[in-house]
C-alpha positions as CSV (number, residue, x, y, z in Angstrom):
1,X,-24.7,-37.1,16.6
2,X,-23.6,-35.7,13.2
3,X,-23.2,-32.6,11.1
4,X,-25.9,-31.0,9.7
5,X,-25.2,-29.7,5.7
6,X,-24.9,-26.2,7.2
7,X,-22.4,-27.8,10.0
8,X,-20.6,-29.7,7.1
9,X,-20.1,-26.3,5.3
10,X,-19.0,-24.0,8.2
11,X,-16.5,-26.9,9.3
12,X,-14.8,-26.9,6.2
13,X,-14.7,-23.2,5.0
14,X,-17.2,-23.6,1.9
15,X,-20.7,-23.2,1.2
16,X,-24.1,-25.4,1.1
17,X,-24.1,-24.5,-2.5
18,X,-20.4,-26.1,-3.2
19,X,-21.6,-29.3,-1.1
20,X,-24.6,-29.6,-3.2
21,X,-22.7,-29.4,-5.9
22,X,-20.1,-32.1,-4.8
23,X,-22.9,-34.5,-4.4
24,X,-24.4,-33.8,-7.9
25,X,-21.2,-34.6,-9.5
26,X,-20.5,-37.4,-7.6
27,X,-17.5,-36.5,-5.7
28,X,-19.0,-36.9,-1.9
29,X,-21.3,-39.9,-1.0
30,X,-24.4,-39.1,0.7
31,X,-24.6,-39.3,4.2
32,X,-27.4,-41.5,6.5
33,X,-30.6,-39.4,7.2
34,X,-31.3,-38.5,10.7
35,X,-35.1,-40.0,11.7
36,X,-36.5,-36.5,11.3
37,X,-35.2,-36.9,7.6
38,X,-32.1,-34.6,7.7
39,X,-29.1,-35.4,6.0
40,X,-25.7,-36.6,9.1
41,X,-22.0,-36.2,8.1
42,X,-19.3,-37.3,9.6
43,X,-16.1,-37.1,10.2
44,X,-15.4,-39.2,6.7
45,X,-17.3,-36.4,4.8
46,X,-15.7,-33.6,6.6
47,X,-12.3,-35.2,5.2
48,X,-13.7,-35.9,1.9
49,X,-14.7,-31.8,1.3
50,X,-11.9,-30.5,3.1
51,X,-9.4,-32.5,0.3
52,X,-12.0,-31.4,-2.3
53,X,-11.2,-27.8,-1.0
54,X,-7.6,-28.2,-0.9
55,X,-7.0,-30.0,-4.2
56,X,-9.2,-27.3,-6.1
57,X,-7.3,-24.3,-4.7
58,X,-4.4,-25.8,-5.6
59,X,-5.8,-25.6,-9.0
60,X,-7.3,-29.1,-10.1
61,X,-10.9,-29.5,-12.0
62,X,-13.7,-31.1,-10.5
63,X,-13.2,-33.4,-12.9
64,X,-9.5,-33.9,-12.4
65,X,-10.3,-34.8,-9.2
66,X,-13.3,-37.2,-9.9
67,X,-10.4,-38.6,-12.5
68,X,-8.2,-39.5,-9.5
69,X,-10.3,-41.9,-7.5
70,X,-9.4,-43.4,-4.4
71,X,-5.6,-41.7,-5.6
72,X,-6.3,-38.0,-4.0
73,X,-5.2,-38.7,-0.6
74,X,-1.5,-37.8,-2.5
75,X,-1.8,-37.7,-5.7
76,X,1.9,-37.1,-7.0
77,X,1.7,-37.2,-10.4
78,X,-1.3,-34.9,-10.8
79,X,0.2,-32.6,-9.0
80,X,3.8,-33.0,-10.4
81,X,1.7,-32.3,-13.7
82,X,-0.2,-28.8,-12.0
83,X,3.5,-28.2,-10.9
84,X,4.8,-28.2,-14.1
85,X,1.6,-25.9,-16.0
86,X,2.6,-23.5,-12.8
87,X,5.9,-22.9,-13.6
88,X,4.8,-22.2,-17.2
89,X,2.7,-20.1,-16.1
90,X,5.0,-18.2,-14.1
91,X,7.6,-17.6,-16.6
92,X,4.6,-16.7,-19.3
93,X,4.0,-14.1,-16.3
94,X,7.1,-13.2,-16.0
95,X,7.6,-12.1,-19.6
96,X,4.3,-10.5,-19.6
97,X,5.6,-8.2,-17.0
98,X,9.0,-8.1,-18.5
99,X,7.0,-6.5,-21.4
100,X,4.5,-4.3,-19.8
101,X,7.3,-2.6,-18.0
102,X,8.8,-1.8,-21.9
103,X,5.3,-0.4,-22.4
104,X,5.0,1.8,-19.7
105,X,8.6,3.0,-19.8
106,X,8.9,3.6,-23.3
107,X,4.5,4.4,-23.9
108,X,5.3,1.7,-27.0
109,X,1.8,1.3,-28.6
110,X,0.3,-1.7,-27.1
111,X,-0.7,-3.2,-30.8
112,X,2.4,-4.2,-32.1
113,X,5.4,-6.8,-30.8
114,X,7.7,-4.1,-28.1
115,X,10.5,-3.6,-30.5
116,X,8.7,-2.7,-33.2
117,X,6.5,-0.9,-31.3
118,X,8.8,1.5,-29.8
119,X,10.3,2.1,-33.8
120,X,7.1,3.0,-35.0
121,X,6.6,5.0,-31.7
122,X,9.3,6.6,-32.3
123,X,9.7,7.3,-35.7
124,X,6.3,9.3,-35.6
125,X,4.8,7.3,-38.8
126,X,1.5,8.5,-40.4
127,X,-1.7,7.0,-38.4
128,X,-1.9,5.1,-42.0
129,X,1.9,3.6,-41.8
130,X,1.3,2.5,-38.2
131,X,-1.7,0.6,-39.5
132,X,-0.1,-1.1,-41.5
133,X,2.6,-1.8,-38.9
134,X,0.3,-3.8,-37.6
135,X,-0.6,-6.0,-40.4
136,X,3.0,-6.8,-40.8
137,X,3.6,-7.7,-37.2
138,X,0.7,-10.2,-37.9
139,X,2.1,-11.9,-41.2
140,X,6.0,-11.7,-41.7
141,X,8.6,-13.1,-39.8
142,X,11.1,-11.9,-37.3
143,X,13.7,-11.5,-39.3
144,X,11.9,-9.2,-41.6
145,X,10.2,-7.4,-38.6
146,X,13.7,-6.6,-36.9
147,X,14.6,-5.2,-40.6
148,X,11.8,-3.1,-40.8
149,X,12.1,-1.9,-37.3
150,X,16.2,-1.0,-38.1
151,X,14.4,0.8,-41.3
152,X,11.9,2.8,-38.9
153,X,14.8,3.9,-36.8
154,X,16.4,5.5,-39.5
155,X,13.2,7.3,-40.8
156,X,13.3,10.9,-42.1
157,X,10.6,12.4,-42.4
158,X,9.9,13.8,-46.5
159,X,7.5,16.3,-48.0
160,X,6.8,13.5,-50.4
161,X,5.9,11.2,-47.9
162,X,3.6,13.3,-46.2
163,X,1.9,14.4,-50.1
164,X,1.8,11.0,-50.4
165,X,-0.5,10.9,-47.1
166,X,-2.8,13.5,-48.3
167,X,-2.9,12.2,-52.3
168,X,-6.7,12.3,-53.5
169,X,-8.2,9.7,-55.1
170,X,-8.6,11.7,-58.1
171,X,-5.2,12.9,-58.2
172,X,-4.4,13.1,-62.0
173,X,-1.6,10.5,-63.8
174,X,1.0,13.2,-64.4
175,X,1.0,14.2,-60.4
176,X,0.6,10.6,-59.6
177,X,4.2,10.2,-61.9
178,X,5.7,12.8,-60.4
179,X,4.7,11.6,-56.8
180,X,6.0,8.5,-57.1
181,X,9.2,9.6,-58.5
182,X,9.9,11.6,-55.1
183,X,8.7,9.3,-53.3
184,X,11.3,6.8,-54.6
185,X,14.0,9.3,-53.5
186,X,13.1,9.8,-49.9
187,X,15.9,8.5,-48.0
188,X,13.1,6.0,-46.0
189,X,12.1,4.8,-49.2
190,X,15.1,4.3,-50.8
191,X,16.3,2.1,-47.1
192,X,13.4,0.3,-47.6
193,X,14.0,-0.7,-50.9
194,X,17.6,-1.0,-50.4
195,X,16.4,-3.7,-47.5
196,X,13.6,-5.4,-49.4
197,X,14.6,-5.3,-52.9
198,X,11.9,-7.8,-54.1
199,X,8.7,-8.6,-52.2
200,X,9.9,-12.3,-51.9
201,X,12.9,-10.6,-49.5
202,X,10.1,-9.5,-47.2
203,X,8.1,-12.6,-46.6
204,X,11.1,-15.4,-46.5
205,X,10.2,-15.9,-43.1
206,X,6.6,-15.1,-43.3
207,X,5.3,-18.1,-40.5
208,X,2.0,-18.9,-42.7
209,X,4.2,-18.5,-45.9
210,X,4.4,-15.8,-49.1
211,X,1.1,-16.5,-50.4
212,X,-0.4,-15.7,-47.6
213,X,1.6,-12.9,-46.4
214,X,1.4,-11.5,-50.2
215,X,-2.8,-11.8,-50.2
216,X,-3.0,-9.9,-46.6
217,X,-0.5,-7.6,-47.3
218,X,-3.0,-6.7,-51.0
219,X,-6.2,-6.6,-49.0
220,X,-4.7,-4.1,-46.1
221,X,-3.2,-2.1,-48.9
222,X,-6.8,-2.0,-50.5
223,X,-8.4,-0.8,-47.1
224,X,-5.6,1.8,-46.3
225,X,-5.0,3.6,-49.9
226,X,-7.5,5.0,-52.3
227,X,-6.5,4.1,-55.6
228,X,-4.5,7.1,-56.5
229,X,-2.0,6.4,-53.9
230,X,-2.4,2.3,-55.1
231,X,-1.6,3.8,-58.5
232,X,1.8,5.5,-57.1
233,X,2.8,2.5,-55.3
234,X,2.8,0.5,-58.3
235,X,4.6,3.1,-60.0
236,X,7.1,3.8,-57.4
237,X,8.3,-0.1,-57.2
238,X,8.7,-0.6,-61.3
């Protein structure tokens, strides 16, 4: 006298759903049928979905395990390989946590790589400037990330800075002049063009390279300034 499919279940800790499912997939061989037309395991299939149930909680794939054959009694390597993607996985948890405890320590925004996060924190940038932050973070290297964090740490802010933040687009060409003029003697400024004297500076270790960094950084600047403040950029950096 065998199991019943409910029996089988119950015996091994799973459910009639995740036997069904074995069989469809061809991981467990169908049992003999009782005379009343009922499916009988035995102790072979209660061995069979019990390893099923063991391998995939140690994190193998149905298919991983299909993959092994007659091999999952021990199968070493495949789990010397799950081994090994754990202890990745671990460390990449590790640093995740590493970092969320910067986060919650130093409330670093949660869109930008930690230490340049806490600069621009820090600094107390314009909503536009911390924007942009962003796009950086996304196209230039670490070298000139680190530079333009160091940059944000020294940040002061300037009534230039902040007319610059407010500039209409219809700002006329003598104000725009005289903006950028200021502008290019804020003591942020001046860093940052002390730092980053030619656009080529900024993106030498740009990972997808200067063109692309140089298009990205065009189209943000197009979607964050109106063209007055475009107009005293350009100005500004002659």
């Amino acid at each position: 006298m065998g199991w019943s499919t409910r029996q089988l279940a119950e015996l091994a800790g799973t459910t009639l759903r995740a036997i069904r499912h074995y069989h469809e997939v061809g991981l467990l061989a169908e049992p003999e049928r009782r005379a009343n037309g009922y499916k009988n395991y035995g102790v072979a299939h209660l061995v069979r979905v019990s390893r099923i149930k063991r391998l995939t909680e140690l994190g193998l794939s149905l298919k991983q395990i299909a993959e092994l054959g007659d091999a999952d009694e021990h199968p070493e390597d495949a789990l010397r390989v799950l081994d090994a993607e754990l202890d990745a996985t671990i460390e990449r948890l590790r640093r995740m946590r590493v970092e969320l405890a910067q986060l919650l320590r130093q409330a670093a925004p949660t869109d930008l790589p930690p230490r340049l996060g806490r600069a621009v924190a820090d600094a107390d940038v314009s909503a536009t400037e911390r924007s942009l932050a962003v796009v950086l973070a996304q196209v230039l290297g670490r070298s000139a990330l680190d530079t333009y964090a160091d940059t944000l740490r020294t940040y002061e802010p300037d009534p230039a800075l902040t007319e610059f933040d407010h500039l209409p687009a219809d700002a006329d060409e003598q104000t725009r002049q005289d903006l950028a003029e200021r502008m290019r003697l804020a003591p942020a400024v001046r860093k940052m063009l002390t730092d980053f004297p030619s656009f080529q500076d900024l993106s030498a270790d740009a990972p997808r390279g200067e063109d692309f960094a140089r298009r990205t950084l065009a189209e943000a600047a197009l979607d964050l300034y109106n063209p007055a403040q475009i107009d005293v950029l350009v100005r500004m950096n002659r």
